[in-house]
C-alpha positions as CSV (number, residue, x, y, z in Angstrom):
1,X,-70.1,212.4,-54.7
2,X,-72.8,212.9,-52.5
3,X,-73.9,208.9,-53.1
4,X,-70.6,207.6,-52.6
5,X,-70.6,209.3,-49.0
6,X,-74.2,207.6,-48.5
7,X,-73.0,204.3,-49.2
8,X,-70.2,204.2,-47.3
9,X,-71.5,205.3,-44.6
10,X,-74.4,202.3,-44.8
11,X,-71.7,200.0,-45.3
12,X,-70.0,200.7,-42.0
13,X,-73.2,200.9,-40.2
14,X,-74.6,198.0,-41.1
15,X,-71.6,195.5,-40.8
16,X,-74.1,192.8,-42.5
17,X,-74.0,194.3,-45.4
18,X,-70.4,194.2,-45.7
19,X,-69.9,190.3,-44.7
20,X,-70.0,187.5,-47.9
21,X,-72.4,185.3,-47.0
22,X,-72.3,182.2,-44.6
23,X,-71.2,178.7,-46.8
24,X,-73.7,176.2,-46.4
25,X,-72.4,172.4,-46.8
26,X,-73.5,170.3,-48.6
27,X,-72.5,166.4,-48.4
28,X,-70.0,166.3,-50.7
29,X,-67.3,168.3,-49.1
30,X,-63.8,169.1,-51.0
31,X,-60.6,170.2,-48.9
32,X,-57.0,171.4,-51.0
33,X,-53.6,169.5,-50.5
34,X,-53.2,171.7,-46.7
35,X,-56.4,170.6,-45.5
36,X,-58.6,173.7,-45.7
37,X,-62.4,173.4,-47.3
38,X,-62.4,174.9,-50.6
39,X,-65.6,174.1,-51.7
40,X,-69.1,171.9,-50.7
41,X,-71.9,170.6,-53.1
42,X,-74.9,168.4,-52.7
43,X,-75.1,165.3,-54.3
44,X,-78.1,162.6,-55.0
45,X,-76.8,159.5,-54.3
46,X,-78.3,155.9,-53.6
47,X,-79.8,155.9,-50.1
48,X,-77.7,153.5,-48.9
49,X,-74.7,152.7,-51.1
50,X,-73.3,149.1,-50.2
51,X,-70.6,147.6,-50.5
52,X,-70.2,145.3,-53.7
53,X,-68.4,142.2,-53.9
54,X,-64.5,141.8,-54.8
55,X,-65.6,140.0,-58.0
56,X,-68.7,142.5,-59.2
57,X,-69.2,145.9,-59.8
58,X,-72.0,148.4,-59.6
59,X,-72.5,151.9,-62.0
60,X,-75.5,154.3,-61.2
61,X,-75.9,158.3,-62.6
62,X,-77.6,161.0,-60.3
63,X,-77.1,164.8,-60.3
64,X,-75.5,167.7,-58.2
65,X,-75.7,171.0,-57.0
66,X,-71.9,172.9,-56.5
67,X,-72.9,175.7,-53.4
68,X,-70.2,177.5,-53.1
69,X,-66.4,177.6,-54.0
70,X,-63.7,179.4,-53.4
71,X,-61.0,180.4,-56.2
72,X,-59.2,177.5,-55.8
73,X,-61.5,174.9,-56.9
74,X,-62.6,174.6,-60.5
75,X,-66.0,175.7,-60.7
76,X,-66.0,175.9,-64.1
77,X,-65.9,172.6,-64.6
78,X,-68.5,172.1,-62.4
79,X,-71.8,174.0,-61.1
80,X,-74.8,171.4,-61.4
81,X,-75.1,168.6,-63.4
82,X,-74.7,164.8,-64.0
83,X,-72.4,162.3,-62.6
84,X,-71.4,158.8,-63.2
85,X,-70.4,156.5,-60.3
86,X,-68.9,152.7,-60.5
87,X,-68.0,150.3,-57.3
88,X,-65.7,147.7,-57.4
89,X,-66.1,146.1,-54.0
90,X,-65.1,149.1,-51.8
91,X,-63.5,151.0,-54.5
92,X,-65.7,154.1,-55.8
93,X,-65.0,156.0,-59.1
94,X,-67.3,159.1,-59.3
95,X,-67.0,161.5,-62.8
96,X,-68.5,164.7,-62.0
97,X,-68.6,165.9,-65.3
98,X,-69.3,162.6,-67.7
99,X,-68.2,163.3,-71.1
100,X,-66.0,165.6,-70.5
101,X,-62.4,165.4,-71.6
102,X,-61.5,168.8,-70.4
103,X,-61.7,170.7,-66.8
104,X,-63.3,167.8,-65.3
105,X,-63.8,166.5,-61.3
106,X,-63.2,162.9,-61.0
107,X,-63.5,161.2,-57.7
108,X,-61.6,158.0,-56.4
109,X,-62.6,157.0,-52.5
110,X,-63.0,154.0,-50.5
111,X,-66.2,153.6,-48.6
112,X,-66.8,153.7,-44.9
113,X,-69.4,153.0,-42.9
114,X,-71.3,156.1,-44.1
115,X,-68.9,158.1,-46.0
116,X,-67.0,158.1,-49.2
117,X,-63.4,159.7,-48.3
118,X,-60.6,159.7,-50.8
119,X,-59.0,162.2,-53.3
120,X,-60.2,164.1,-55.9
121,X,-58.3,165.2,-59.5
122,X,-58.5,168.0,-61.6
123,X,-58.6,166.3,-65.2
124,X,-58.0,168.3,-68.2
125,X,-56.2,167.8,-71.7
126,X,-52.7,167.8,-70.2
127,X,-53.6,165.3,-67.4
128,X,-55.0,164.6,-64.2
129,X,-53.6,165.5,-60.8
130,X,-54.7,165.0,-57.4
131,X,-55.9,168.1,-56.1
132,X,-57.0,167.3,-52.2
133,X,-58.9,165.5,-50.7
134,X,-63.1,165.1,-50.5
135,X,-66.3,163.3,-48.3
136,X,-69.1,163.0,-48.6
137,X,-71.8,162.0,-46.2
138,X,-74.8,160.7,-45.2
139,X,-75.6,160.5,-49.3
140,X,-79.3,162.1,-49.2
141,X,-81.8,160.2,-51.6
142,X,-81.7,159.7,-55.4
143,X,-81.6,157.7,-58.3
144,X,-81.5,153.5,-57.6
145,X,-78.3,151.9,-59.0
146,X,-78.9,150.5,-62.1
């Protein structure tokens, strides 16, 4: 009993202690239907994506790293991995989790200048449903597109 008293006590002294820690962002930046964040990851894309041609496309692989979530997002579907991107023109396709059938994050955007906004679905068994909306930034350095 004595223990429990202890650690109470260090938890309201030391307010640190109490506090989740502070989400760090990554580039790749997931919101839910209302607008809030839900959950961030970093992603290794091409230094500078462009845009490809109306009548061409582009596919490349490279990895991530989810950071955080919150229970709204489905993590299990994703914590770190490989993904598998296409372009047609300025039309981006990104599968989070390639392969899988099940509890997957699949990407569809439009690219910007330097960002890739658009909406991103849930995929499982049953179907796929747009979940929110995503960007992702400044794409830090990785694998050149094939």
């Amino acid at each position: 009993m004595r223990y429990g008293y202890l650690l109470a006590l260090c938890l309201l002294l030391c307010p640190a202690c109490a506090k989740p820690p502070p989400h760090v962002d990554g580039n790749l930046v997931f919101y839910d239907k209302a607008g809030n964040k839900i959950a961030s990851a970093q992603i290794a894309f091409p230094d500078d994506p462009v845009d490809v041609p109306a009548d061409s496309s582009l596919e490349f692989t490279g990895t991530y790293d989810l950071l955080w979530s919150n229970s709204v997002f489905p993590d299990a579907s994703m914590s770190q991995g490989r993904f598998k991107a296409q372009a047609y023109g300025s039309e981006w396709f990104v599968d989070l989790n390639d392969g899988a059938h099940d509890h997957n994050v699949i990407l569809f955007a439009r690219r910007g200048s330097a960002t890739l906004q658009g909406e991103w679905h849930h995929a499982t068994f049953a179907g796929s449903s747009s979940k929110g909306a995503f960007t992702l930034t400044r794409p830090t350095p990785g694998p050149t597109p094939e």
